[in-house]
C-alpha positions in Angstrom: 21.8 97.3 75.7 24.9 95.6 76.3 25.3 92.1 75.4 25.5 90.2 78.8 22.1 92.5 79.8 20.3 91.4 76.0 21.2 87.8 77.5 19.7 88.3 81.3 16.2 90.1 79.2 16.0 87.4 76.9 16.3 84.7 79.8 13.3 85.7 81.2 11.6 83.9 78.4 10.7 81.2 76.7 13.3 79.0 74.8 11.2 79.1 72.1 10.6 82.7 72.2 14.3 83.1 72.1 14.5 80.9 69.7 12.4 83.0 67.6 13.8 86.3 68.1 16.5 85.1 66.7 15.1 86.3 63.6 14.6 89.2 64.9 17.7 91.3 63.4 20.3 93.7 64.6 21.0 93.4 68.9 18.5 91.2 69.6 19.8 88.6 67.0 23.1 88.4 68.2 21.9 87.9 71.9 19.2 85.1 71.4 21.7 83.3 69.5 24.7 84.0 72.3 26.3 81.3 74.6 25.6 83.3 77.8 22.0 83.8 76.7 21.5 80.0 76.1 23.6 78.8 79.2 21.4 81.0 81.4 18.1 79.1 79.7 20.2 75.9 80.4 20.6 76.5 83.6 17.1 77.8 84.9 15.6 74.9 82.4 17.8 72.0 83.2 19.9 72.5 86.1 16.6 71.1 88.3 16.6 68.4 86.4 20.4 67.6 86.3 20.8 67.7 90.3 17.6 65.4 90.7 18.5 62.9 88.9 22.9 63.2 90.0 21.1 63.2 93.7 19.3 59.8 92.1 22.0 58.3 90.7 20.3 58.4 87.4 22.7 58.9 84.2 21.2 62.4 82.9 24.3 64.9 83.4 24.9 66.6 79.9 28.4 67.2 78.1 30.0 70.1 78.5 29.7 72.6 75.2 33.3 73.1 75.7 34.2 69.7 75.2 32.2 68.7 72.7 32.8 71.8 71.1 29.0 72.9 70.3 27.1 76.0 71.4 24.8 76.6 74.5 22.0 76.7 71.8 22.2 73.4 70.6 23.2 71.5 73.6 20.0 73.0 75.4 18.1 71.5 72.0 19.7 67.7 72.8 19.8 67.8 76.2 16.1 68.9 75.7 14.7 66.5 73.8 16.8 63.6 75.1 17.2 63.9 79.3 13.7 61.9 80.1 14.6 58.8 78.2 18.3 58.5 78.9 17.1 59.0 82.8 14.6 56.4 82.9 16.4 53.6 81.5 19.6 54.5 83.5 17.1 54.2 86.5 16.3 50.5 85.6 19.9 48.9 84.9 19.8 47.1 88.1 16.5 46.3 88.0 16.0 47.4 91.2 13.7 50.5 90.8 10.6 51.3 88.1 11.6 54.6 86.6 9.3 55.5 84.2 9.3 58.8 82.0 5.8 60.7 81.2 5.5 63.9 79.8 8.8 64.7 80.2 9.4 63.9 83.1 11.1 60.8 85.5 9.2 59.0 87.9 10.4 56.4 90.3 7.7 54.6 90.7 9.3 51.5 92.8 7.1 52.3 95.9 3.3 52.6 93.6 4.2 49.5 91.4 2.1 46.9 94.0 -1.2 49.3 93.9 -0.8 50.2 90.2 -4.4 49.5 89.5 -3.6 48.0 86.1 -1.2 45.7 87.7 2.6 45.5 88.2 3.5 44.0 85.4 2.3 47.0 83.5 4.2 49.3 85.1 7.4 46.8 84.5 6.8 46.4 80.6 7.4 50.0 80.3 10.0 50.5 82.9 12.8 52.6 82.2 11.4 53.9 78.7 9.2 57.1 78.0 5.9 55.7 78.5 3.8 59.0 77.7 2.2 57.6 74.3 1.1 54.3 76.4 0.3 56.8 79.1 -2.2 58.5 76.8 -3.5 55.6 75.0 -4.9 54.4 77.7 -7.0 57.0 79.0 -5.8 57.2 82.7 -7.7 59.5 85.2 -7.4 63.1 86.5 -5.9 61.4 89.6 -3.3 59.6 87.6 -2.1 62.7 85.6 
């Protein structure tokens, strides 16, 4: 296959299956370690992500591989591993919302903060961090996750 069409297959994966292949040898090698493979995983992985939190005003957009010279590959890796957190405290600068990060994930949970059944000030301790561990530790419901 050509390379742009190895790219298009292998986005129909997994990162970490691409990841993976990359082991793989030969054709399939040299596309699940390509740019345009990797910018296409960006992009169905993170672009979601990217225009919910520009369309919240939180701080989440990532640099551009060509300016920070680095590959599709490894900005999907950082941007991966570090969107949630930067997100939820860029949420709670003001100190006008409760952003919170769980699983992954940002919530604004400004409006649910007064019925949080284990109070307000819970839900402020851990504002604009990634509260998954706390989230965990403390056995929440079905109806909470």
């Amino acid at each position: 296959l050509p390379p742009e069409l190895w790219a298009h297959a292998l986005a129909a994966l997994s990162a970490k299956d691409v990841a993976g292949l990359a082991a793989a040898g030969g054709d399939v090698t040299a596309a699940a370690q390509s740019d345009a493979c990797w910018r296409l995983l960006f992009a169905r992985d993170f672009a979601p992500v990217v225009e919910a939190c520009a369309s919240k005003g939180l701080p989440c957009a990532p640099p551009s591989p060509t300016f920070t010279k680095t590959s599709w590959k490894r900005l999907y890796s950082r941007f991966g591993s570090s969107w949630a957190p930067r997100a939820a405290l860029g949420g709670c600068l003001e100190g006008e919302r409760v952003v919170v990060a769980l699983h992954g994930r940002v919530y604004d949970l400004t409006a649910f903060a007064p019925e949080h059944p284990g109070s307000t000030d819970t839900l402020l301790d851990f504002a604009g961090t990634d509260a998954t561990d706390f989230f965990e530790a403390v056995g929440h419901s079905s109806h909470a996750r």
